[in-house]
C-alpha positions, 0 to 999 in steps of 0.5 A: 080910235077911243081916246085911250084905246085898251088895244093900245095898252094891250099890244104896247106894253110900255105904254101900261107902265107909261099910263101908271105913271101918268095917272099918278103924276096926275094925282100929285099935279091935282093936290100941287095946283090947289096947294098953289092957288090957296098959297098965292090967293094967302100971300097976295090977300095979306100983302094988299089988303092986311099990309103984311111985311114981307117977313111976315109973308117968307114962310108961305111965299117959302111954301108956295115956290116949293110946290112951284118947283115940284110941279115942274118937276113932276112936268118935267119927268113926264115929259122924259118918261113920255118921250122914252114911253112913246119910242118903246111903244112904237118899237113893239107896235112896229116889230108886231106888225111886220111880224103880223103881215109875215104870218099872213103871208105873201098872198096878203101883202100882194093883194096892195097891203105890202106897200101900206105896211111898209108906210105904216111900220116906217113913217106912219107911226112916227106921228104917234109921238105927240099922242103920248108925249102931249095928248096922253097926259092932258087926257090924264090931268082931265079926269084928275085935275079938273074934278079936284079943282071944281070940288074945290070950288064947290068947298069954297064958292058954289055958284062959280062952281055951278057955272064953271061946271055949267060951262065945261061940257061946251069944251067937249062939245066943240072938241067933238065937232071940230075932231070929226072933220080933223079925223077924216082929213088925217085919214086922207093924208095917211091914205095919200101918203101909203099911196106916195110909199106904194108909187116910189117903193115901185119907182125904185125898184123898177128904176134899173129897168126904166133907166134902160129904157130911158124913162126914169123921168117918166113917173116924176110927175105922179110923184110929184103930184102926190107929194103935193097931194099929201102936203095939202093934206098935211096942211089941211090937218094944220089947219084945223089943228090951229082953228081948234085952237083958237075956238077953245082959247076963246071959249074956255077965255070966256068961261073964265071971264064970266066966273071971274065978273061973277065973283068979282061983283059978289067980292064988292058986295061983301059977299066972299072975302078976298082970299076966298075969291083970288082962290077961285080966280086963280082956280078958274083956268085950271078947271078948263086948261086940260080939257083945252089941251086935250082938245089941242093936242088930240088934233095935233096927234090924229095922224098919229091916231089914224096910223095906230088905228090901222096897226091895229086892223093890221094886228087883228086880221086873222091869221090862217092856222097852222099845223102841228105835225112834224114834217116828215123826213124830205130826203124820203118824202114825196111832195105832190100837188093835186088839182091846185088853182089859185086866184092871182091877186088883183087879177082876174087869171086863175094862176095856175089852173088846175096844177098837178106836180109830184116832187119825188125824192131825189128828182130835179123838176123843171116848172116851166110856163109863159109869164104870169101862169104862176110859176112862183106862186107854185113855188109858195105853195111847195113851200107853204107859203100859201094855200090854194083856193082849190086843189090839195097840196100833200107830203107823202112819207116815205111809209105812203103815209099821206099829210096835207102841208097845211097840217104841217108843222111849218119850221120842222118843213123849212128846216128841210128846205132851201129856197134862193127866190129871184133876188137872193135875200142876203143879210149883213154880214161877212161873205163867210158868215153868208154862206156857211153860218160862221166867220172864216177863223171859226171853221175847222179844215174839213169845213173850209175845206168844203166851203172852198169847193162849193166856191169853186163851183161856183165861182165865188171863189174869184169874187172873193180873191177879188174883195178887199178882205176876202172871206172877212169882207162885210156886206150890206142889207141885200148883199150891198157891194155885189153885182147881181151875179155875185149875190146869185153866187153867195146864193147858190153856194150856200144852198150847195153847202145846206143840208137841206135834202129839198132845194128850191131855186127860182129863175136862178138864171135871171138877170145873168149873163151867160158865164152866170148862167154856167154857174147855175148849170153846174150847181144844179148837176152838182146838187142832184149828184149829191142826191139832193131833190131839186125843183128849179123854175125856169125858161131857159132850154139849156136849165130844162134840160138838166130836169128830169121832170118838166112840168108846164103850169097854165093859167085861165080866166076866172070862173067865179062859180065853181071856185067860190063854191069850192071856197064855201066847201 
């Protein structure tokens, strides 16, 4: 990443008004050093050389706190701007990228980004904080303050200006050095820690599985070893960061010092006055101290750097262009699959190979195959969410006009469409709002009326008697408060109560038991007597035999050939 990345000003908004202020707080800042130095270079000149009295001296010594005061107050409002800048320029980037990796689709996220969005949206840009509450401004203050203070200089004393300006390109120079050792290392931490993320987002998804095996404790030592792993990288970053640090200090230390015998010899000489020579001395850190604090500051805010440039590789990467055809109407169309392969991720397995499948109206269809043939991968392309390497997916109107799903107006689909995946996705809110879209009080009789059939079918109605405030009761993010059967429940009543003419449900009888799975069964007849078209995954004979459709989907090995040449096509 540059040291101000215009994709940064372009995908955060608030960091272009943040920037405005900075440039013009650095401005100000210029013009009140200079004001400082000449004031106090006046005031110590007259009190021990001209033996002024100190009333003599209250109205410069007046002058000289004012612009005191108004450069901490000009510190000061940047800091309370950077801090509320580098909130709101987190909040977009982070909203941009999950909204980003939700267009590129499942397919992307399960090819191992996933898990790295997750990290990078959550921890990883929290470390670009201190790039814009202390890198930024030092940044600012470089271009502003430091070519002030040496024209100043020049006005003033010529050869400490030349050897200040000779001096000052040393400070980059090592900033340059130690700044590529210090980007590698914050890229091996931020790399340890999405992998840290990846290892525990499957720990504790996995965890009910492994702890009914009794091997929770199994994958404590990985954890552990890469949590060590990103704690060394962390120091390490540290490290650096310190010894960056202590070089500048000693360089720009040493910068100062050689202006300062300079003109302190020509000071005895006769050669400068007083006032002209504590000017330049109080001048002479000011014209190191921003590129020092850049220096500082950029390698205390890599990591931060490292994530924004990964946002941006995130924002960049193209998404695959969707159509502008208004879906037709479901309750007519027929949606068919011809020819479909699809190479699984991370997998060499072509899943499925080869799938045909037709999606009438009105029909229930039973997709059906061994683990890993890519029965839900079926579903993401009925649903379009995902394309095929090979094969065609298409809608035929109930006019036998025919539309491939990837010219499809997707929202005009989805509209036509309910989906209940393996884990129903429940947002939080109460059990009405949940199933029919509004609280209890907001529902006419028909509606309740309807909402407390569906239940019935179901058998959410007793999971609701049995809750504190019934149909009122709020539940957390992912149905938090339910068992799995009752989430699968919430689920399945609201796709009997959608008017969605396509229903899509997949495994809906995992992880239940029998009574569960009852459940399901009367759903599925309830949803097909309405007419509704149903297209159901499943292993369970007794959910088979509801279909009136079966289709078996198989995998294969890659061939590589055939289907590179297909993707080239």
């Amino acid at each position: 990443m540059k040291p101000l990345d215009p994709r940064l000003l372009r995908y955060a908004r608030a960091a272009r008004g943040y920037l405005a202020l900075t440039v013009s707080l650095g401005i100000v800042t210029a013009g009140l050093v200079v004001a400082q130095a000449i004031l106090l270079a006046r005031v110590l000149a007259a009190a021990a050389h001209d033996g002024a009295d100190l009333t003599d001296l209250l109205p410069q010594i007046g002058w000289l706190a004012a612009v005191v005061a108004v450069r901490a107050l000009a510190t000061g409002v940047q800091e309370r701007y950077a801090h509320r800048a580098a909130t709101r320029a987190v909040a977009e980037l982070r909203e941009q990228v999950v909204a980003r990796a939700a267009e590129l689709g499942p397919r992307w996220l399960a090819e191992g980004e996933g898990t790295r969005v997750v990290t990078l949206a959550t921890r990883g840009l929290d470390a670009l904080e201190p790039y814009f509450v202390k890198y930024l401004p030092q940044l600012v203050l470089s271009a502003t303050v430091t070519p002030a203070v040496l024209v100043v200089i020049l006005d003033l004393d010529w050869i400490s200006a030349a050897l200040a300006a000779g001096t000052l390109p040393l400070v980059p120079i090592f900033m340059v050095l130690i700044g590529q050792l210090t980007q590698g290392r914050s890229d091996r931490s931020l790399r340890v820690m999405q992998r840290l993320g990846s290892q525990v987002l499957d720990l504790v998804a996995g965890l009910p599985t492994l702890q009914a095996f009794g091997r929770e404790r199994g994958p404590a030592a990985r954890v552990q070893a890469l949590g060590d792993a990103h704690r060394k990288a962390t120091m390490g970053t540290l490290r650096i960061a310190f010894l960056s640090g202590m070089v500048l200090e000693l360089l720009t230390t040493l910068a100062v010092a050689l202006v300062a015998v300079g003109i302190g010899l020509r000071l005895v000489y006769g050669q400068v006055d007083l006032v002209t020579a504590l000017t330049v001395l109080v001048l002479a850190p000011e014209v190191y101290l921003p590129l020092r604090q850049v220096g500082m500051q950029f390698h205390a805010s890599t990591d931060g750097v490292a994530a924004a440039d990964q946002v941006f590789r995130v924002l960049e990467t193209p998404v695959p262009a969707t159509g502008s055809t208004p879906a037709p109407d479901l309750r007519t169309a027929t949606v068919r699959l011809r020819g479909v392969t699809v190479r699984a991720p991370g997998r060499d397995v072509l899943a499925p190979h080869d799938l045909d499948l037709t999606v009438a109206p009105g029909r229930t269809v039973a997709v059906t195959g061994p683990s890993g043939a890519g029965k839900s991968t079926t579903v993401d392309l009925l649903l379009g969410l995902l394309r095929p390497d090979t094969g065609a997916v298409e809608v035929v109107a109930g006019d036998g006009t025919v539309v491939p799903l990837a010219d499809v107006e997707p929202r005009s689909y989805w509209r036509q469409v309910a989906w209940l995946p393996q884990r129903p996705v429940l947002d939080p809110a109460t059990v009405s709002r949940l199933v029919s879209g509004a609280e209890d009080d907001e529902l006419d009789a028909d509606d309740r009326a309807r909402r407390d059939a569906a239940a019935a079918l179901t058998g959410l109605d007793a999971v609701v008697a049995a809750l504190p405030a019934g149909w009122g009761t709020d539940l957390g993010r992912g149905g938090a408060g339910l068992s799995v059967g009752q989430r699968q429940r919430v689920a399945l009543t609201r796709a009997l109560l959608s008017d969605a003419p396509l229903v899509v449900l997949d495994e809906p009888t995992a992880h239940l038991d029998a009574a569960g799975e009852q459940v399901v069964l009367a759903t599925v007849r309830a949803l097909a007597a309405a007419g509704r078209t149903v297209v159901v995954v499943a292993h369970r004979p007794s959910l088979i035999a509801l279909a009136d459709d079966v289709v078996t989907v198989h995998a294969a090995a890659t061939d590589p050939a055939p289907l590179a040449a297909a993707v080239d096509r």
